[in-house]
C-alpha positions in Angstrom: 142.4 54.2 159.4 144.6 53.1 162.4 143.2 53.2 165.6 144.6 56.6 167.1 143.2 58.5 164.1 139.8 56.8 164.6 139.9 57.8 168.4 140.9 61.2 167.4 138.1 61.9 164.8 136.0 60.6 167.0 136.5 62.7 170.1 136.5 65.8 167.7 133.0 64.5 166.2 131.8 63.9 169.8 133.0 67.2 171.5 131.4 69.4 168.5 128.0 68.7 168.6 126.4 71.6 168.2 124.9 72.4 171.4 126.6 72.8 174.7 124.4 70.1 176.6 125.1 67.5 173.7 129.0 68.9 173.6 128.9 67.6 177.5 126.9 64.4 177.1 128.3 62.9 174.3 132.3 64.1 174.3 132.2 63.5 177.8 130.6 60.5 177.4 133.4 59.5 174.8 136.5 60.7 177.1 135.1 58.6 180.1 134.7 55.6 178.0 135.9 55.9 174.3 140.0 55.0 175.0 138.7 51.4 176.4 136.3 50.5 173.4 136.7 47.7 171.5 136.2 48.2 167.2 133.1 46.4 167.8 132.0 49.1 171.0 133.9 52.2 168.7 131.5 51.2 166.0 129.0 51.8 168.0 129.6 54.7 169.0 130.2 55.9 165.2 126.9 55.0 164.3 125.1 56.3 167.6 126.9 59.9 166.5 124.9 60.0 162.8 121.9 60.3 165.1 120.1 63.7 165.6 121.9 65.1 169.6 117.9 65.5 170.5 117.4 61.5 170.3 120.4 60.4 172.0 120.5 63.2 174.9 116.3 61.5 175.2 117.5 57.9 174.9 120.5 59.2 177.3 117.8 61.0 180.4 115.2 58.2 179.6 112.8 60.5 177.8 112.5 58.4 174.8 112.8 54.5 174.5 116.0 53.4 173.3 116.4 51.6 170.1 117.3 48.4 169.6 120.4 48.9 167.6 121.8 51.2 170.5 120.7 49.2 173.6 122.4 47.4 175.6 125.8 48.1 178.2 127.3 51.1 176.3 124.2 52.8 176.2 123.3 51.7 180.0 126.3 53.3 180.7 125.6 56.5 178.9 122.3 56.2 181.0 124.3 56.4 184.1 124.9 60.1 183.3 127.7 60.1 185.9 130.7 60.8 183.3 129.1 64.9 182.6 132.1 67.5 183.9 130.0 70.6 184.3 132.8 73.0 184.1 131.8 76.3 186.3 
């Protein structure tokens, strides 16, 4: 699949969570960061998104340790928490 249709799918998968609070985390999360990714970060991000929303929104607040195959700088950013557009 070519790269805009990757990017699409993924900001649908990311934005429909299930939850509002994982809707914000992770689709925001994705629209801050996701255009910039390379395959290698995108991939990533794929398989961070077969995780249960619970785990990653506690690996994201620093509630449950992070694991190994998700640490590291796009999941210290996620950490950063600073990317969430609370709409009022």
């Amino acid at each position: 699949m070519d790269r805009d249709t990757r990017l699409r799918r993924l900001a649908f998968r990311a934005w429909h969570r299930g939850t509002r609070e994982a809707d914000f985390m992770i689709g925001g999360f994705f629209d801050r960061y996701g255009q910039s990714w390379s395959d290698e970060e995108l991939a990533w991000f794929e398989a961070l998104i077969e995780e249960q929303d619970v785990d990653i929104m506690a690996w994201a607040i620093g509630t449950l340790p992070v694991p190994a195959q998700f640490a590291g700088p796009q999941m210290d950013a996620m950490r950063q928490l600073d990317f969430i557009n609370i709409p009022r």
